[in-house]
Structure formats: C-alpha cells, structure tokens
C-alpha positions as CSV (number, residue, x, y, z in Angstrom):
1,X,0.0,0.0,0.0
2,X,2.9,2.3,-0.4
3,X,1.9,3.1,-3.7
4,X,-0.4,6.4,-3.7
5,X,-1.8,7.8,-7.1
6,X,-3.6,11.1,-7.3
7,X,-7.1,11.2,-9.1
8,X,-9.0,13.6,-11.2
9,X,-13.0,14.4,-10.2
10,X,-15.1,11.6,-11.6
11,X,-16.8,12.6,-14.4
12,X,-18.2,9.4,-15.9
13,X,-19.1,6.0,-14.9
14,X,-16.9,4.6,-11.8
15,X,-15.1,2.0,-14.2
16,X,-13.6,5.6,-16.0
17,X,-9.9,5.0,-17.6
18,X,-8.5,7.5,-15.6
19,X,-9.5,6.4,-12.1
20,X,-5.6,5.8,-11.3
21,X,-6.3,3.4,-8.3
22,X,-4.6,0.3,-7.8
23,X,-6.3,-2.3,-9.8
24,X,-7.4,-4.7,-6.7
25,X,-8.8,-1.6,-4.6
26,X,-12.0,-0.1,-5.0
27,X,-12.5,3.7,-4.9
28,X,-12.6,4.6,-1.3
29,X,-13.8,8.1,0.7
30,X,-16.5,9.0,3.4
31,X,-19.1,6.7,4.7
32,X,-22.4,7.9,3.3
33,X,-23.9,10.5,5.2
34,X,-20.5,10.8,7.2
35,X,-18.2,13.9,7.3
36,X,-14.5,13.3,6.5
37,X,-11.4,15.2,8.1
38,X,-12.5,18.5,8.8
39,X,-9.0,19.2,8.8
40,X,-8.7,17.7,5.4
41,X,-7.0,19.5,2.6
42,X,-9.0,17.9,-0.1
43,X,-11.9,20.0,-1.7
44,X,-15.5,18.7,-1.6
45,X,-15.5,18.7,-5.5
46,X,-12.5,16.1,-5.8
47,X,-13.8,13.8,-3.5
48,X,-13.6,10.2,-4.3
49,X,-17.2,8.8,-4.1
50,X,-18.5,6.7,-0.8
51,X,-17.3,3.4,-0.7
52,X,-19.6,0.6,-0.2
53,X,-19.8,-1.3,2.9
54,X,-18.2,-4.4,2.9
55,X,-18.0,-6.7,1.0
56,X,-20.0,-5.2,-2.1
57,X,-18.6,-4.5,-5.0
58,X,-18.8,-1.6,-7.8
59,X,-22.6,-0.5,-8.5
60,X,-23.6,-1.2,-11.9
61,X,-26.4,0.8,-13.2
62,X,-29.2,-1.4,-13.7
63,X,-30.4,-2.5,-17.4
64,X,-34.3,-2.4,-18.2
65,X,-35.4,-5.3,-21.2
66,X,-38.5,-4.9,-22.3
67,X,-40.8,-7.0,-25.2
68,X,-41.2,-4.2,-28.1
69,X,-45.0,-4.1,-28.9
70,X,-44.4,-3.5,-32.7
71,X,-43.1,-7.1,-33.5
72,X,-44.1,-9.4,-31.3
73,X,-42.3,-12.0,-32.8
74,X,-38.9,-10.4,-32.2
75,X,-36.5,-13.0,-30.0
76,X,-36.8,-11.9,-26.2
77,X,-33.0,-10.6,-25.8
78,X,-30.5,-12.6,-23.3
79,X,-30.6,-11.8,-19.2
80,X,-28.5,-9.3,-17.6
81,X,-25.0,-10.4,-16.9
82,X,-24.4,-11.6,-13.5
83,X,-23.1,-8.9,-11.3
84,X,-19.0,-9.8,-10.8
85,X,-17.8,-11.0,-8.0
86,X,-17.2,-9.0,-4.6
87,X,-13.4,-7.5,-4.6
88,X,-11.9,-9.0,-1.2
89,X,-10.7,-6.6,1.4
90,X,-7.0,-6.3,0.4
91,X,-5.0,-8.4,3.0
92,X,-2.1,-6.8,5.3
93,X,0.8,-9.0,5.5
94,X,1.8,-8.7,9.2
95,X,5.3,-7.2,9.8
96,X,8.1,-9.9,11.8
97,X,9.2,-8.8,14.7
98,X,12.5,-7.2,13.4
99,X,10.6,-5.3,10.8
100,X,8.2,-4.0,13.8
101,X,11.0,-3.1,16.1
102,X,12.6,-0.8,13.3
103,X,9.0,0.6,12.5
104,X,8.8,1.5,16.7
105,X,12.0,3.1,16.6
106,X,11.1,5.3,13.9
107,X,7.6,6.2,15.5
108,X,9.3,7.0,18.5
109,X,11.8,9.1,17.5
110,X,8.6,11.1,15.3
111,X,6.9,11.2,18.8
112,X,10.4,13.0,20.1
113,X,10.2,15.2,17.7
114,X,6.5,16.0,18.5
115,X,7.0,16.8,22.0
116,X,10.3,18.8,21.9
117,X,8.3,21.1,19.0
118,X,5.7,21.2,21.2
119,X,8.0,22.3,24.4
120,X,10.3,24.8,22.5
121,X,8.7,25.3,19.5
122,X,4.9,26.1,20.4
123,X,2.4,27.1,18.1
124,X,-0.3,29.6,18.9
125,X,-3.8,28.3,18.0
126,X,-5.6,30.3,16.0
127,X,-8.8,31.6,17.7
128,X,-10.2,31.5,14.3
129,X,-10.0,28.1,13.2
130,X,-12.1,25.4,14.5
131,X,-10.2,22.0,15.2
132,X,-11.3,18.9,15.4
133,X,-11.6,18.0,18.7
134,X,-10.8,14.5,20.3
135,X,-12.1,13.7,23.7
136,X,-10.0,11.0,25.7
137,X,-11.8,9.0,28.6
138,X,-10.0,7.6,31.2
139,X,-6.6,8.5,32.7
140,X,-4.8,4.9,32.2
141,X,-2.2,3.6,30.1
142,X,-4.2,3.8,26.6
143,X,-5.6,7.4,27.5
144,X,-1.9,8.5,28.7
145,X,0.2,7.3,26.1
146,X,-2.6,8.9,23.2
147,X,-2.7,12.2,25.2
148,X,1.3,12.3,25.2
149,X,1.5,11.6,20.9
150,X,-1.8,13.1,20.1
151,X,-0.6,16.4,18.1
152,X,-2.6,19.4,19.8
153,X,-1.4,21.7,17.1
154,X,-4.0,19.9,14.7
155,X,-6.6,18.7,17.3
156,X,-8.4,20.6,20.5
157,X,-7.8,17.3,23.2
158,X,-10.3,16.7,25.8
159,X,-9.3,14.1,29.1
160,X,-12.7,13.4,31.1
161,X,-11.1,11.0,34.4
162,X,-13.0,11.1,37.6
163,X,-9.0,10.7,38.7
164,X,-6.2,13.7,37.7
165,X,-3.5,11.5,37.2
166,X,-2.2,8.6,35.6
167,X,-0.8,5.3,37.8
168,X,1.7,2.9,37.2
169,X,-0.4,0.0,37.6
170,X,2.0,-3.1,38.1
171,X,3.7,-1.1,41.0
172,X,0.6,-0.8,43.0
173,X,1.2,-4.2,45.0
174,X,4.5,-2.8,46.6
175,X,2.9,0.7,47.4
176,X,-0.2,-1.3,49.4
177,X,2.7,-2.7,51.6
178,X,4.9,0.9,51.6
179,X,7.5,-0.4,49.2
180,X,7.5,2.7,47.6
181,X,4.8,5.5,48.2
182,X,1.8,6.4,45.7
183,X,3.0,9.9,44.3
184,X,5.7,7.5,43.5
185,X,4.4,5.8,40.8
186,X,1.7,8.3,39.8
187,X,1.8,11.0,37.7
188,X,-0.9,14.1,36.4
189,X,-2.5,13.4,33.5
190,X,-2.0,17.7,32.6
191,X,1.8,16.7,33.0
192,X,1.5,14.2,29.8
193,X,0.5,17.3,27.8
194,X,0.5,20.5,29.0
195,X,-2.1,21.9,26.2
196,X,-4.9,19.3,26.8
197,X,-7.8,20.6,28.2
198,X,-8.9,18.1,31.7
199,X,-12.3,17.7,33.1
200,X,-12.1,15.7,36.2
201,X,-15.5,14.2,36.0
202,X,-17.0,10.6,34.9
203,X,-18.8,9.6,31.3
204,X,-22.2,8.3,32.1
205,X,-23.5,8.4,28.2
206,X,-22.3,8.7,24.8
207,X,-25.0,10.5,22.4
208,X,-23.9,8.6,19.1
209,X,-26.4,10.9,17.0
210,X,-25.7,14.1,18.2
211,X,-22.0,13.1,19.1
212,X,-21.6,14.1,22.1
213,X,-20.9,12.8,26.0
214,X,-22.7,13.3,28.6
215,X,-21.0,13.8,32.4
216,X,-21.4,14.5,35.8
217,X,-18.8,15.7,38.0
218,X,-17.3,13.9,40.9
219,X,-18.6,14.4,44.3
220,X,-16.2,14.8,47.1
221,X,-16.4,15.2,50.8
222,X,-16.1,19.3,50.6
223,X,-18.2,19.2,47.7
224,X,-21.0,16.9,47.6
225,X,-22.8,18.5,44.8
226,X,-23.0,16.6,41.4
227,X,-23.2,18.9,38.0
228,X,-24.1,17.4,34.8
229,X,-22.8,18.7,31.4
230,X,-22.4,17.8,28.0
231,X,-19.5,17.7,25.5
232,X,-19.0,17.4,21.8
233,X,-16.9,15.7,20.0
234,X,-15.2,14.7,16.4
235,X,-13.7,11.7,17.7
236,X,-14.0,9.9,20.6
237,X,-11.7,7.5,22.6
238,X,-12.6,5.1,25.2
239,X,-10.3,4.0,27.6
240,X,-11.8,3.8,30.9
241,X,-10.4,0.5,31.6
242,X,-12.4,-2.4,33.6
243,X,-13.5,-3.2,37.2
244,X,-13.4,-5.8,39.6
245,X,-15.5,-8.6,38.8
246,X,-16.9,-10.2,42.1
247,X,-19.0,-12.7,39.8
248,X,-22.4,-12.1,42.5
249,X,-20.6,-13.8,45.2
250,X,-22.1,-13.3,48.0
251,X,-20.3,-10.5,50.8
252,X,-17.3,-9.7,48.4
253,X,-18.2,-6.1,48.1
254,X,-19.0,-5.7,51.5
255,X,-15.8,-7.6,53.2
256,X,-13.1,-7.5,51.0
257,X,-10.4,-5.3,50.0
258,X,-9.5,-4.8,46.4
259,X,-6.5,-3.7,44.3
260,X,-7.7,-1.3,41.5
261,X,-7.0,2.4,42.5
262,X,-4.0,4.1,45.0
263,X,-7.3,4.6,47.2
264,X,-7.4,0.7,47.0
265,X,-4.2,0.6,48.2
266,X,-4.2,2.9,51.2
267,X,-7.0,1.1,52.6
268,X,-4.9,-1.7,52.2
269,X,-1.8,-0.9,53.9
270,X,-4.0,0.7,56.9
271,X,-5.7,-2.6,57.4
272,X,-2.6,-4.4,57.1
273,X,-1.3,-2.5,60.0
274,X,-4.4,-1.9,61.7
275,X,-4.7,-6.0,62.4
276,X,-1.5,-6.6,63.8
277,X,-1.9,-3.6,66.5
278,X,-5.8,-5.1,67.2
279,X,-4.0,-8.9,67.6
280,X,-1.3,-7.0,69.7
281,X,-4.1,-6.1,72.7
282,X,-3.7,-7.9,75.8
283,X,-7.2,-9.3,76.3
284,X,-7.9,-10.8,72.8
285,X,-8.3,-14.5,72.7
286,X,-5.6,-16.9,70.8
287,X,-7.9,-17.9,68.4
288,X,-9.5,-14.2,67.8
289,X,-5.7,-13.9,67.8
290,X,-4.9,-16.3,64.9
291,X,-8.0,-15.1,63.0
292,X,-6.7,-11.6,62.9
293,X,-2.9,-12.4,61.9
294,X,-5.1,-14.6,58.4
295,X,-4.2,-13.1,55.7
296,X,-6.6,-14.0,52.2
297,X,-5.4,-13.8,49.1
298,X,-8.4,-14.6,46.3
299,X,-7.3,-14.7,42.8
300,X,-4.0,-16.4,41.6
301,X,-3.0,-13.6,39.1
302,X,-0.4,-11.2,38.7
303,X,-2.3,-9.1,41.1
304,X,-2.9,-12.0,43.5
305,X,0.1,-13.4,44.1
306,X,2.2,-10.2,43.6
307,X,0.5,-8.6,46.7
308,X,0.8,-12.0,48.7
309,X,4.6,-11.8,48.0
310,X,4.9,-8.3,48.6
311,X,2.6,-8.9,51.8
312,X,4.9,-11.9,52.6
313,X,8.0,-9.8,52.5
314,X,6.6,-7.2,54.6
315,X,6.1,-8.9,57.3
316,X,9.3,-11.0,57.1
317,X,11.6,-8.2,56.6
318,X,10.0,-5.2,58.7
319,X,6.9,-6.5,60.8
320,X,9.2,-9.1,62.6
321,X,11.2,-6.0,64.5
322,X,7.7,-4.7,65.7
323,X,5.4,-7.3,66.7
324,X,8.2,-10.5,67.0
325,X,5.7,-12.0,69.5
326,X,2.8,-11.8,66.9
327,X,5.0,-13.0,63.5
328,X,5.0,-16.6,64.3
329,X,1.1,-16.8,63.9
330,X,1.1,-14.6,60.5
331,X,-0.4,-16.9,58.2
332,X,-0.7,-16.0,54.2
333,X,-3.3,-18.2,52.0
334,X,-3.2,-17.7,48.7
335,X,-6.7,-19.6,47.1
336,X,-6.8,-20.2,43.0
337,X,-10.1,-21.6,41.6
338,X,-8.1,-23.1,38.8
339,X,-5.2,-25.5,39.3
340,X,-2.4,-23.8,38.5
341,X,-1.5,-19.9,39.1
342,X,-0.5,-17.0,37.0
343,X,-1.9,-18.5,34.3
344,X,-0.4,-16.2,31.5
345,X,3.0,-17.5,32.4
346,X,4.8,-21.0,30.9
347,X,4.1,-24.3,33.2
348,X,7.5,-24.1,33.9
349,X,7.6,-20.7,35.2
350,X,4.4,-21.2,37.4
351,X,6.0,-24.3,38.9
352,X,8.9,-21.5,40.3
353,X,6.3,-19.6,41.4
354,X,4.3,-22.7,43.1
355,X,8.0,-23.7,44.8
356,X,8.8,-20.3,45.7
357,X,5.5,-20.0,47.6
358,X,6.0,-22.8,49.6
359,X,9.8,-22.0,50.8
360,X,8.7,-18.7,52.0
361,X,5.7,-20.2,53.7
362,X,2.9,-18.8,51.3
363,X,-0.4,-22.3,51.5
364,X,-1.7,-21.6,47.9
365,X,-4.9,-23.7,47.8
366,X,-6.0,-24.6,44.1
367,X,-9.3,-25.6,43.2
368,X,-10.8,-23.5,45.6
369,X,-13.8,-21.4,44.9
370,X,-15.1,-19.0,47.0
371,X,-19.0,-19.0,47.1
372,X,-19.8,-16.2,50.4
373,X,-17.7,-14.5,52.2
374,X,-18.5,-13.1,55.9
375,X,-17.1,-10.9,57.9
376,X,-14.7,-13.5,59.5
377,X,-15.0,-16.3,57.4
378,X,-14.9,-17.4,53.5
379,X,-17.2,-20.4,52.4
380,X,-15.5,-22.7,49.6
381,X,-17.5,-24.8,47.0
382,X,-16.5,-27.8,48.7
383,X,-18.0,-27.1,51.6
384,X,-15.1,-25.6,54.2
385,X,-15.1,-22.7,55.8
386,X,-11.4,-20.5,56.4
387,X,-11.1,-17.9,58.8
388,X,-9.5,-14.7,57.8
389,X,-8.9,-11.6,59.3
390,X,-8.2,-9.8,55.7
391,X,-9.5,-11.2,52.8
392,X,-8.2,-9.3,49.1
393,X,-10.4,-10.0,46.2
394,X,-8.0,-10.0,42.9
395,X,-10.1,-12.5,41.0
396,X,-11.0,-10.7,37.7
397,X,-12.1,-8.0,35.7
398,X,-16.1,-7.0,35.0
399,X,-17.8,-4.9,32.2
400,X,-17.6,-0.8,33.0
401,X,-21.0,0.5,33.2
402,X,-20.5,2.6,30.5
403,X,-18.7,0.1,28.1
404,X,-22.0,-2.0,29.1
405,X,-24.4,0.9,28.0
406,X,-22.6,0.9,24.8
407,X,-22.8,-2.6,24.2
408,X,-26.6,-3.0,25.0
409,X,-27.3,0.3,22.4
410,X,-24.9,-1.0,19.2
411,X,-26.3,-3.8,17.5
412,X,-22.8,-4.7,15.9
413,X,-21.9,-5.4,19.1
414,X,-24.3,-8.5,20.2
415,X,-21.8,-10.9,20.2
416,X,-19.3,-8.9,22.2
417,X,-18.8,-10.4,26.2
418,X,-17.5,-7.9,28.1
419,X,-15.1,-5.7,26.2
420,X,-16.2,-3.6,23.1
421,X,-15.3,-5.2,19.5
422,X,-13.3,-3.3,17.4
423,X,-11.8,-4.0,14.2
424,X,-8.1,-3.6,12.9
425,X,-7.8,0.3,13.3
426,X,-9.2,0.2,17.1
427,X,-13.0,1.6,15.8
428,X,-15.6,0.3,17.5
429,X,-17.7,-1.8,15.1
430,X,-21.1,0.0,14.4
431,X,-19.9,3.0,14.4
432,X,-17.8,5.8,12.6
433,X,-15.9,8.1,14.9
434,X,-15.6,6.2,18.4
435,X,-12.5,4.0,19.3
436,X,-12.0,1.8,21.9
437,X,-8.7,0.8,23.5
438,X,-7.1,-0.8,26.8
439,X,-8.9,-3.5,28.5
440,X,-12.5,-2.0,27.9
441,X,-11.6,-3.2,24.1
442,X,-11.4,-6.3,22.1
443,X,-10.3,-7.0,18.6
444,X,-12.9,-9.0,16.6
445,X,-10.2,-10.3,14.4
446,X,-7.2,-11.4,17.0
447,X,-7.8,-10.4,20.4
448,X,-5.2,-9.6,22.9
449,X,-4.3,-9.8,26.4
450,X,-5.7,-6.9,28.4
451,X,-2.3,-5.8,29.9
452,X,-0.5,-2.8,30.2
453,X,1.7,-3.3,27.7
454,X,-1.2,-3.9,24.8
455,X,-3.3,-0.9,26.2
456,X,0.2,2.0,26.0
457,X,1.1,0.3,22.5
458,X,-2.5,1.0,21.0
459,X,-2.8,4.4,22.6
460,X,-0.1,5.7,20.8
461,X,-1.2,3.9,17.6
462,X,-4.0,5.4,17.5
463,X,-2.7,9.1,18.5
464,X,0.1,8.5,15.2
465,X,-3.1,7.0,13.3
466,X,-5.0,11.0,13.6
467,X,-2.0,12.8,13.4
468,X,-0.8,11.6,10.2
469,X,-4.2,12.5,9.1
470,X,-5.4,9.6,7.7
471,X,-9.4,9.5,7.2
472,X,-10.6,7.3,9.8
473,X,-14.1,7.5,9.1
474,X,-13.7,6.0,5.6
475,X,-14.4,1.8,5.2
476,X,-10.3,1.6,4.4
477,X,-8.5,4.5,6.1
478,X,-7.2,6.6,3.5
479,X,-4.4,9.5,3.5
480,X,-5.8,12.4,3.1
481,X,-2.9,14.5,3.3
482,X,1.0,14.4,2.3
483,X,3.3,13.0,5.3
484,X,4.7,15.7,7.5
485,X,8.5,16.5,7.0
486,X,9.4,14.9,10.5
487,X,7.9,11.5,9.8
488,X,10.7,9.4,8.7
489,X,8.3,6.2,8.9
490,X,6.8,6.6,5.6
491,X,3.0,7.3,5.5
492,X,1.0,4.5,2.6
493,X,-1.9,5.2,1.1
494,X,-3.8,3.1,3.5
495,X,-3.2,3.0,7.3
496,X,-2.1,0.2,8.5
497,X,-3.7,-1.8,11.1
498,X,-2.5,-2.2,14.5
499,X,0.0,-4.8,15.2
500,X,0.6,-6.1,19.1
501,X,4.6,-6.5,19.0
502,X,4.9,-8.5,22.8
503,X,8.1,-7.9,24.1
504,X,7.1,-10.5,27.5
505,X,5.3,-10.6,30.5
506,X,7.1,-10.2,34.6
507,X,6.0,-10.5,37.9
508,X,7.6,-11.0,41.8
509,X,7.0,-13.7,43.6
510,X,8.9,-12.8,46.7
511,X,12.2,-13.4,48.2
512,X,14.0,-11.1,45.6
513,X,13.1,-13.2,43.1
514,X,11.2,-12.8,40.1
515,X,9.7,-14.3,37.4
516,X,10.5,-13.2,33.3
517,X,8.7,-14.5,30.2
518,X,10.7,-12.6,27.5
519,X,9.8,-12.9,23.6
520,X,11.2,-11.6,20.3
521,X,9.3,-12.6,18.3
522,X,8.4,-16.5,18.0
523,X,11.5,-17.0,20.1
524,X,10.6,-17.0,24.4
525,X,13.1,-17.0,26.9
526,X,11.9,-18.3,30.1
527,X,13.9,-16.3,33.2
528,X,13.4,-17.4,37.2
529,X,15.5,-15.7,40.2
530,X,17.2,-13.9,41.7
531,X,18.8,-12.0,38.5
532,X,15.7,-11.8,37.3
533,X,14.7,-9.9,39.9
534,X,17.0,-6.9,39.5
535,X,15.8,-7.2,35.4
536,X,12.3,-6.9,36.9
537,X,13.5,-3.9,39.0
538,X,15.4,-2.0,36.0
539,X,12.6,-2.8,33.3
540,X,9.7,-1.1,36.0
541,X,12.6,1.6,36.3
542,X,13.1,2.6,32.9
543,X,9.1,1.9,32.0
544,X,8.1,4.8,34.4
545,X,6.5,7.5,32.4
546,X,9.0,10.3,33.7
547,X,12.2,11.0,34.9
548,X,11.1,12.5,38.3
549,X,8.8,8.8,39.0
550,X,12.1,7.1,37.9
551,X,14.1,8.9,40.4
552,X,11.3,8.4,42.8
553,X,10.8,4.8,42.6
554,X,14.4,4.7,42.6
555,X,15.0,6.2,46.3
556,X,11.7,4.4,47.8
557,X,13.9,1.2,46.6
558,X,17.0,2.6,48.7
559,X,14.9,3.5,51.5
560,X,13.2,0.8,52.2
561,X,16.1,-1.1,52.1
562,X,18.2,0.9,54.4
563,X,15.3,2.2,56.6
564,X,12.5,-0.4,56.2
565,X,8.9,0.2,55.1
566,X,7.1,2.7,57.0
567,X,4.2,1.3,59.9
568,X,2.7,4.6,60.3
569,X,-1.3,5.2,60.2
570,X,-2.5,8.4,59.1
C-alpha cells in the first residue's frame, strides 16, 4: 500500500480510464452520510465517491429489457450479466518482529520530535479556526500514552477521568505494603500534555447521533454536589479500563479489599497494620488472635500473588522487628479456583512460582472457589469454611458500566462479552468516529491480552493514526494528506492496522526473586530468580513515564532497604 496515485474528479461511470487506483482496490472516501477530516485538505469537489460497505462490489447501473410491442415476434434478448464478483478486502501481510521493532524506533523518534516542538517550539492556535476536537476517557495507560502523541497543534484534546492522574499500575502491589509511596508511581495526566484541556468528571452516556458525552462531575467530601454537562466531540476515545468482577458472590463487596485504584491501596496498607496492633491487645483470645494475623489472598493472578509476595515480604523483613511475639502466627493463603497460578506464564515458570511460595511459607490452595464470604469467614464450594482476618479479592475484571451501555445500544456489538469489539484500526464496530482501547476493548479479528503493555502500545497507535491525518471515518483508512516533514516512517496510502509487537510478561513472587517471560518474536526466553529480579526492577525503572517517578521509585527502593517500610497510620 505504499503506492499512492492522485485522481482527477469523476466525471463518468466509476469503471472511467483514468480512475488511477490500484487495480485490486475499490474507490474509497467518506461513509455515506458521514463527514470526513474537517482538517482535510482535499476539496468537496475532488472527493472520491462513498465506498460501499463491505463486501460489495462496484454498483452497476441497472439495465431495463423490455418486449417491443411492434413485433411481437422479435426474439426476447439474453438476461442481464451476472453482477462480478465482490473484490476481497486487500489483505495486510503482518510485519516480523525485526521489521516491527525498526517501525517502533522510527515512530518514537517522530513522537520525540513532536513533543520537543511542542516544548520549545509552540504554536499559537488560532482563535479562528475550529479543530477537530478529540475527547480521551479515562486516565490509564491507553488514554496516557494517546494524550502524550496526540498532536494538539491539529486537534483541541479533551481528558474526562473522575482521577487527575495517571498510575503505574504493576507497582501498586508494593505501594499497598509501603515499598514505595503512591505519588511514586503516579503522575498528572495535565503533565503528559500541557495543552490538553482536563475535566475531572466521569462519562455516564455517549450521544452517538448528536456526538456528544454526557458527564457529571465527581462528588467529594467538601463538595458533595454533582453537576451534569455535555461535551461534543469529532472523535472519541474510550479508555476507561475495567472493574473488579466479584462474579455475584455473596459479601465480596462488602468484606473484601481490592487492588484497582492508589485509594485501594491505602485502605490496604491501613488494614494491614491496623490487624496486627488489634492482635497485639492484651485481652484478645488466641484464636481471635490467629484469626486476625489470616491473611486471604483470592485470585491467583499477577495481582494476587504479587501482593501475597509483597505482603509476605513485609512482614518477614519489617513487621518481625515490631510485633516478633505476633509474627509466628502470621499466616498467608493464597486460594486459585483453577489449578495452576498466573496462568499467563509458561508451566515451567508457574511451577517456580508454586515452589517459591511454599519455601517462604505462602499455602496456595488450588481448586478452591469461594462461594460467600462473611465478615470472619470465606465459604468454599467444597463445603469448608477458612477464617481470615483480611480477605483481598483479585479475581478478575467486570464490564464498565458505561462500556455495558454501549454494548446493550450498538447492534454490531451483540456478540461482544464484556469488552467492546473493534476492528483492525481500534473503531468500534457499528460505528464511525468512536474507538475503543485498553482493557474495555477487544479486537474482533485477533484479540489480545488486556495488559499494560497492549493498552500503552495502541494508545499511541491510534494518537500517530490522527496525526498523520489519515481518514478514519472512511471503510479503508485513506491519506488524506501528504506526510509531515518529520515522519521518517513513511506514510501508505492506507493505514495500517495495529499490530501487538509483545516484548514479555514479569512479575515478583517474593524473596527477591522474580519471574520473566521474555519474547522476540516466535523466540521465548523463560527467566526465574534472583537476577531476574534486578531485570524486573530496571525494566519497571526505565518503563516509568517520567524521569522524576524514575528517580522516585528509585530512592523508595534505597529506602526501604536501608530504613525499612514505613508502619505509620494516618
């Protein structure tokens, strides 16, 4: 698709000789009824005509026979020619994993280029001239990384978060035990970009025919009152993520802790704390005693058995020198309704995990599903009963209300589950200007893992997608303009679709050690250890999205080893 022809207004039948488009593509432009770039340099008058949905092919006008009445005997002439055959979507022959890394560095070092214009270089928007404007929701690692690309010079950028800032989501295990501290590994979303324009309020409703949003503000404790508002948009991104998924078991939301949000994590780290000084009163009885010092772990995840490590190291390394009389009846139980844990890893890796559990004293219980949980107790399928005196729910992510709205209301999206379908340039099917992206987002054709790592990747996909102004509202997105000087990634006359280039998945399981699925590729490395620990600690380094959380995270690592984690309750 490198090749891009210009072509003259159509002035005859669509099958003219001098439509100069590649032979197996059909003439593409604007969805019927649907506006293209408003920031397009093409007139209205050279146009290419609407494509037709897919899979038709070029309309043929349609030929009338009739029997002349003036000789009756004349032979009836021959049927109408079949109509020819639908022209197949042309396929994209996906890059190897070389090929993408070269295409990465390139885009990055475009995305440089875009942010050190925009820091020393700005341009002044003209009053005058209307942009397109692109509203963002969500603050996570889809809605960062587009809100960092996304060229503002082009397009008027709208965040709507209920939450100011953006948060290093694998790191929130070791802040819930004080590892390192939340400002830590968070970051305002008004730092990614200083010209975006932030609301901090919540999407209830999208207004598909008006195209617009509609909002309310988030109450607060000095502020209870909630104000509604609308806002319009040209294009709209969705990345509000998911939620926790407590699959209607019984007392979850009312007994357990969870591990979503920093606020998540606070609670967490007071209740840690706040059990060991209730087992430490004199009058309690051993076995209100033992109960207390239970620690629940539900879900055998990354998030699961992350915090259980973390959790285990805290109270091997730090709670030991303030409650030694009370650390010999700590229990951790870590219960996993499958049979194996951290499923996304290689057997071989999960049996490391398993082993390294067991050494530091971690029971992980598989084949256990919860079915009620109490205030002191969790019921399992199989009939027993544990006592606990925390219980954290990390068993799974549920539908957003508002990705649910928009499932319900889309007909093109009936046989979507929980995350909205989209196609090969992140739209949502059944629709024209709304993307979806992060873990509130599936693709129909090959869906992905809803990480971290897939969500940043097709952020910034689909901020390089608008600002090489390609028309995303047309069936095939078309160029609509010549590539900026700066892009030294070549721009074809199609965009291409979005390719997942994995580079691996990590986690900690304790002890210093860590576990490291690394791929290039087809190739997979599989990494357990000690050493892999420190590659777990310098890849979560360099991955922070600044240089002040890198040098953050970096002396909360130095103090905690030197000074310990920090018991005190605020």
């Amino acid at each position: 698709f490198s090749t891009a022809h210009s072509q003259p207004p159509r002035t005859s039948s669509p099958r003219a000789p001098h439509t100069m488009l590649p032979a197996f593509l059909p003439p593409t432009g604007p969805l019927p009824g649907l506006h293209a770039h408003s920031h397009s340099s093409v007139s209205p008058s050279s146009r290419r005509p609407a494509p037709l949905s897919r899979p038709r092919a070029f309309p043929r006008p349609a030929v009338m026979y009739t029997k002349p009445d003036a000789d009756p005997s004349a032979p009836t002439p021959p049927p109408p020619a079949p109509p020819p055959a639908p022209l197949p979507l042309p396929k994209v022959r996906k890059k190897t994993f070389p090929e993408l890394v070269v295409d990465r560095v390139g885009e990055t070092i475009n995305d440089a280029a875009l942010l050190l214009r925009r820091k020393y270089f700005p341009v002044k928007a003209d009053p005058d001239v209307v942009r397109p404007r692109v509203v963002v929701l969500g603050a996570g690692w889809a809605a960062h990384a587009m809100t960092k690309v996304l060229d503002t010079e082009k397009y008027e950028v709208a965040v709507v978060s209920p939450r100011n800032y953006f948060l290093f989501t694998p790191m929130l295990a070791s802040s819930a035990v004080g590892t390192v501290e939340f400002r830590s590994v968070s970051e305002p979303i008004r730092k990614a970009n200083e010209t975006i324009i932030y609301y901090e309020a919540k999407c209830i409703a999208v207004d598909r025919e008006r195209s617009l949003i509609k909002c309310e503000t988030v109450p607060t404790a000095e502020n209870p009152e909630v104000t509604s508002f609308d806002l319009p948009y040209s294009y709209l991104a969705i990345g509000v993520g998911a939620i926790t998924n407590t699959f209607g078991t019984p007392g979850v939301a009312e007994n357990c802790y969870f591990l979503k949000e920093i606020e998540d994590a606070r609670r967490l780290r007071i209740g840690i704390v706040n059990r060991f000084e209730r087992a430490n009163i004199p009058d309690i009885s051993e076995a209100e005693r033992d109960r207390l010092l239970h620690f629940v772990v539900i879900g055998g995840g990354p998030t699961g058995c992350e915090f259980a490590a973390e959790l285990n190291d805290f109270v091997a390394n730090d709670l030991t020198k303030y409650y030694p009389k009370l650390v010999g009846r700590v229990r951790t139980t870590l219960l996993q309704s499958g049979a194996n844990i951290l499923l996304q890893f290689d057997a071989v890796l999960q049996q490391s995990a398993m082993d390294n559990f067991k050494s530091s004293g971690i029971d992980v219980v598989t084949g256990a599903r919860v079915t009620s949980v109490t205030p002191k107790t969790i019921s399992l399928k199989d009939g027993r009963t544990i006592d606990y005196g925390l219980a954290l729910w990390a068993a799974g992510n549920g539908v957003n209300p508002l990705v649910q709205s928009l499932l319900d209301s889309i007909p093109e999206q009936a046989n979507a589950r929980s995350r909205l379908l989209v196609d090969d340039w992140l739209r949502v099917l059944g629709t024209t200007s709304i993307f979806a992206l992060g873990d509130c987002a599936e693709a129909a054709a090959d869906p992905l893992p809803a990480t971290a790592q897939v969500a940043g990747q097709q952020g910034a996909y689909l901020a390089r997608l608008l600002n090489k102004d390609y028309c995303v509202s047309c069936e095939l997105p078309e160029r609509t303009k010549a590539a900026p000087i700066i892009d030294i990634t070549g721009q074809s006359a199609i965009a291409k679709p979005f390719q997942f280039m994995s580079l691996g998945i990590l986690a900690y399981i304790g002890n210093s050690k860590a576990l490291a699925q690394v791929e290039a590729g087809e190739a997979q490395f599989n990494l357990a250890g000690t050493l892999t620990f420190a590659l777990w600690r310098s890849v979560y380094l360099t991955k922070q999205v600044s240089l002040r959380n890198r040098v953050l995270v970096l002396f909360d690592w130095f103090k905690t080893r030197a000074f310990g984690r920090d018991i005190s309750q605020f």
